[in-house]
N, C-alpha and C positions, 0 to 999 in steps of 0.2 A: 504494500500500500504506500502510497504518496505519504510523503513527514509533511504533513496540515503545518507544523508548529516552524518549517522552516529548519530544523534542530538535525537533522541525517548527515553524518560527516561518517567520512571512510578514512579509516587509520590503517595506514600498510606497516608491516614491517610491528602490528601489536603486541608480538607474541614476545619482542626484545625487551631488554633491560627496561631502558625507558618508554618503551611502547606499553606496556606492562599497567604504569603510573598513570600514562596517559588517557588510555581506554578507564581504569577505574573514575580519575577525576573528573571524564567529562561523562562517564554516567552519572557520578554523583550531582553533578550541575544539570540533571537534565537534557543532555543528546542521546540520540539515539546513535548508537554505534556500530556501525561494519566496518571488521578485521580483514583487512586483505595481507595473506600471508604465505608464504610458499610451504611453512612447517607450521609448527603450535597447532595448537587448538583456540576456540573460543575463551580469555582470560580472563572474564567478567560472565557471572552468569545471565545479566541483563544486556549483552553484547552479541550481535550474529559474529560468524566467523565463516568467510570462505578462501577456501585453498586459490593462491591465486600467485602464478608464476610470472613476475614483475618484466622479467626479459621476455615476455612475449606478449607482442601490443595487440592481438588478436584477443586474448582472454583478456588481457587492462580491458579493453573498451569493453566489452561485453560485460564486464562483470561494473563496471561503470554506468552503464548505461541501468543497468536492474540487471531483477531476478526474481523470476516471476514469483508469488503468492509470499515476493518479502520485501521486495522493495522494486518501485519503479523512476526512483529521483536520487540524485545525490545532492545537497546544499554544501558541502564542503570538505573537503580534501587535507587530509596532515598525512602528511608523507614522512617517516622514519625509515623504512628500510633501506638497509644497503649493508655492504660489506662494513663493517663498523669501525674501521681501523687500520693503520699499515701495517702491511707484513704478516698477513692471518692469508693471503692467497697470491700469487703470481703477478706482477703489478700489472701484464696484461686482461689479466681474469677481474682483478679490481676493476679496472678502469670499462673493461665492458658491462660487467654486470652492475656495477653503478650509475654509468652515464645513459644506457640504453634506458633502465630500469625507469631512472628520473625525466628522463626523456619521455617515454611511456607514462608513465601518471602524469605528467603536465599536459601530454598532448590529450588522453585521455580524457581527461577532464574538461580540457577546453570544448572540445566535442562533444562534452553532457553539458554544456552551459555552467560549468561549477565557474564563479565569480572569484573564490574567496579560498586562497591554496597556503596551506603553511606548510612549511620542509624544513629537515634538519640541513642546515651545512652546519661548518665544525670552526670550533677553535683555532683549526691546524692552519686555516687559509691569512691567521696574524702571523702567519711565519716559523711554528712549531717546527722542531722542537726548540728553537731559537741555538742554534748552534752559532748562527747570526744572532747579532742580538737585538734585540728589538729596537727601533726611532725612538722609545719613549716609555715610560712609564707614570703612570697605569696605562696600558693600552687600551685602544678604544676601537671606534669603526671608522676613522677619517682618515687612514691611510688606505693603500691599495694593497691588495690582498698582496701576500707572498709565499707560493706555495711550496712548499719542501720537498713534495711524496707525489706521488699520483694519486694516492687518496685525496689530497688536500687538492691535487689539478683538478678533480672533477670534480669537488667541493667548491671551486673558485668557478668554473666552466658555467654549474649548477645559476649561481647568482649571474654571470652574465648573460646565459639563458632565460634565466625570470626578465631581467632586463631590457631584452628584449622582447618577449613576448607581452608584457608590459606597454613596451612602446607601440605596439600591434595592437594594442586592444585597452584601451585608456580604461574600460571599466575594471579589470581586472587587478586584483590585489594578492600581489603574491610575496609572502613574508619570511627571510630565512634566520631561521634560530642558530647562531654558532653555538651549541652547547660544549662547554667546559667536559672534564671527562665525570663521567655522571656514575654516581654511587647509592648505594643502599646502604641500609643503617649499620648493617653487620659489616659495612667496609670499613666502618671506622675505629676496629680494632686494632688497624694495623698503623695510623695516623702517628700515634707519638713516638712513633721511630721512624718517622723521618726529618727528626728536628737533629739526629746524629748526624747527617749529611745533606746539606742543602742542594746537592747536587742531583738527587733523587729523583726532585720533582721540578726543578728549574726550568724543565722543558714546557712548562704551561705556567709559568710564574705562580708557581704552588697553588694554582687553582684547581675549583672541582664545584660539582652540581647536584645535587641532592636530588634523587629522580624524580621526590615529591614535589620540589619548587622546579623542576624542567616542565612537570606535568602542567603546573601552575600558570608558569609562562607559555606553556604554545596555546593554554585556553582562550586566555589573555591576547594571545594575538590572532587567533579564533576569531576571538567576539571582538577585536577591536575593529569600529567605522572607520576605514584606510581605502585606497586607493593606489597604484601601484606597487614598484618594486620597494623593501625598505630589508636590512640585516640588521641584529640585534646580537652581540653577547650578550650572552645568557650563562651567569656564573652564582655562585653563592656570595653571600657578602665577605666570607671573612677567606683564609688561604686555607691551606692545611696544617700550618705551622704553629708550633708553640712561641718561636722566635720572632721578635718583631719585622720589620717589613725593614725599617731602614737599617737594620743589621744585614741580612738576609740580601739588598741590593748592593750594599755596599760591598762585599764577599762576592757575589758573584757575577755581578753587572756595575763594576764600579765606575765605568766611561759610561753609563745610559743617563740623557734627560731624565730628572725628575721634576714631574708637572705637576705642582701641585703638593698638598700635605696628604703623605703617602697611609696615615693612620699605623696602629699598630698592629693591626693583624686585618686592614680592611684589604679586600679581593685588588688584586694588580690587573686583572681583566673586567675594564671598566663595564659597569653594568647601568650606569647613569640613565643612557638613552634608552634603555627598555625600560628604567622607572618611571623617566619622566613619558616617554610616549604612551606606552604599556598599563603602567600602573604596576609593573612587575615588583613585587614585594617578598624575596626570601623570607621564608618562617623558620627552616630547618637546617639544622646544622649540627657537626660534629661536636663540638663543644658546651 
């Protein structure tokens, strides 16, 4: 049946860490939920789930378009899947089953009338793991992506893509979350040992994402009234560190801008712009 309420968004890739968070939070607000996923099952019991193999734009659209006696509409599209990181598969196997996949849900979509697209890009596209070191600190969205990896290429490709389709189609709003590297509560057993070596975790200026506040923000950029292409880190407030921050840059970025009063343990990957456009609001954390 048709979503009367407007509320039917299809979350691919549900079955993931953060896909997991996402699909709970936004049934608990009220969507109604389809899983599109190539494994898992259905992770919410008030959530459809169909098996649905992202590299192939034949079953995207179809399963896009409906299915009969469950759904004949989509209102909105969050895109999570994909290979999740570098070095888990061949960087050519990454790069196709990433960029077609993405390619496929956006084009998809467009073809159902979906308006209103939110997708993960990543952290990585600020230049991870900063072997270079970053223009600046905290980092923000106003430099140009710098990609390290081929994960991080089709993560930067992804946002140029929105951008352009974007330009094609002035109604359309398509929104990418860079999420920090995203954690569950039980990961943060492991956190106060890495205040022994700040070298650890340097490669994301000790940041990280609490999959309940990732879930938080892509609702947030869901429901937010926007218009084109826009990117947002998306990080926790605070690092992972017990050590303060200007210790911490001083040891291992001691040639980097610092912009601004760096706090003592507030996040290096600025999450300003998703507060103030968003209303994105961190509740959870290690600490």
């Amino acid at each position: 049946m048709t979503s009367e309420s407007g509320r039917r968004v299809v979350v691919t890739g549900g079955s993931g860490k953060l896909g997991r968070a996402v699909v709970a939070d936004l049934v608990e607000h009220g969507w109604n939920v389809v899983v599109f996923d190539r494994i898992g099952s259905a992770t919410h019991a008030e959530a459809a789930f169909l098996p649905v193999d992202l590299t192939d734009y034949a079953a995207v659209l179809d399963a896009m378009l409906g299915v009969e006696e469950r759904y004949d509409a989509i209102d909105a599209v969050i895109h999570l899947a994909a290979v999740p990181a570098p070095g888990l598969q061949g960087d050519a196997a990454t790069f196709a089953n990433n960029m077609n996949s993405t390619y496929h849900v956006f084009a998809a979509a467009r073809r159902a009338s979906v308006k209103n697209i939110v997708w993960a890009s990543s952290e990585t596209v600020l230049g991870l793991p900063f072997d270079t070191p970053p223009p600046y600190i905290p980092v923000d969205e106003e430099y140009s992506p710098r990609p390290e990896s081929t994960y991080s290429l089709v993560k930067t490709l992804e946002e140029t893509m929105a951008a352009q389709l974007c330009r094609w189609d002035p109604e359309l709003k398509m929104y990418g979350l860079r999420f920090s590297n995203v954690m569950n509560p039980d990961d943060y057993e492991a956190f106060p040992s890495f205040d022994r070596d700040p070298m650890l975790r340097k490669w994301n200026l000790w940041g990280y994402i609490d999959a309940r506040d990732g879930a938080q923000a892509t609702r947030k950029a869901l429901e937010h009234e926007g218009k084109g292409m826009e990117v947002f880190i998306i990080a926790n407030a605070d690092t992972v560190m017990s050590r303060p921050n200007a210790e911490l840059v001083a040891e291992v970025f001691p040639d980097v801008e610092v912009r601004g009063d760096l706090g003592e343990h507030d996040t290096m990957l600025s999450i300003e712009k998703a507060r103030r456009v968003l209303g994105y609001d961190p509740r959870h954390g290690w600490r």
